[in-house]
N, C-alpha and C positions, 0 to 999 in steps of 0.2 A: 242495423245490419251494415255491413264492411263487406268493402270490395277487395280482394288481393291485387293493388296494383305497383308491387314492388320490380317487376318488370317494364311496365307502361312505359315509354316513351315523352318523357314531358318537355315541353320548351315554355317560353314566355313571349308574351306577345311582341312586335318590333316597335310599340310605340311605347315600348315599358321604360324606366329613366335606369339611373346607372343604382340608384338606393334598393334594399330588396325587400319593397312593401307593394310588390306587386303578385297578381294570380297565374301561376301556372298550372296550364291544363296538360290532361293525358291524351295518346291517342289510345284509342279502342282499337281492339285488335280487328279490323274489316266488318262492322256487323251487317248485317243482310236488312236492308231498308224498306218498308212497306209502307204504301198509303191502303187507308181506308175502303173497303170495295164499293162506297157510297160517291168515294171522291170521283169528279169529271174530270174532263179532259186535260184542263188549264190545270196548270204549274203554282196554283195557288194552295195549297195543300199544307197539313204537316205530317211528316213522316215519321214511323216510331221502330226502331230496331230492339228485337229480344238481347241483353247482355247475360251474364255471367252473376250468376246467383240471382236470380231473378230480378234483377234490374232493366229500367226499359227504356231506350233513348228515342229521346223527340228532338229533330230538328224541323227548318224550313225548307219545303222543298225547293221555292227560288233561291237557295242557297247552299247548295249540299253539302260545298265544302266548308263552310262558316258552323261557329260551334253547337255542341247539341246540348241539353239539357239531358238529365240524371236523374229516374226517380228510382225508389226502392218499392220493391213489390206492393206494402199496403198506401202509397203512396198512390201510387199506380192505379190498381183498384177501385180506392176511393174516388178517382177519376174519372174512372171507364164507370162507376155506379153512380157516380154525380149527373154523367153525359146521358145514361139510359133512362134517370129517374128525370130528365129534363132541365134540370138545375140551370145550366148555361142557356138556354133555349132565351131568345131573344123575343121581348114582348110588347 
């Protein structure tokens, strides 16, 4: 799955050198940020925003404006059924 981001906004990072084998990112157009209705109070959290074509962004909430991560809908999923089936659960 493809995202249309021929509009996006991209820059490059400021510690990138002057050669161009470096990653530039996009910005997303504002998405709407949610924590988990499980998460407390503390700022320890990961946040995930609904994107465009079913894509779902996950940052850190101690960092909001630092970058997010990208997954695509079965990517997605596969995650939210990894978390419910316990898979990550610390033992």
């Amino acid at each position: 799955m493809s995202i249309d981001l021929s509009g996006a906004k991209w820059f490059k990072s400021s510690h990138s050198g002057s050669q161009k084998d470096c990653v530039e990112v996009a910005y997303l157009d504002r998405p709407k940020w949610f924590k988990s209705t499980r998460s407390g109070p503390s700022r320890d959290c990961v946040e995930a925003a609904h994107l465009e074509e079913g894509m779902v962004g996950v940052r850190d909430s101690k960092n909001p404006t630092g970058p997010a991560l990208v997954f695509g809908p079965s990517e997605w999923d596969t995650f939210v059924a990894g978390v419910r089936d316990g898979e990550f659960d610390r033992k």
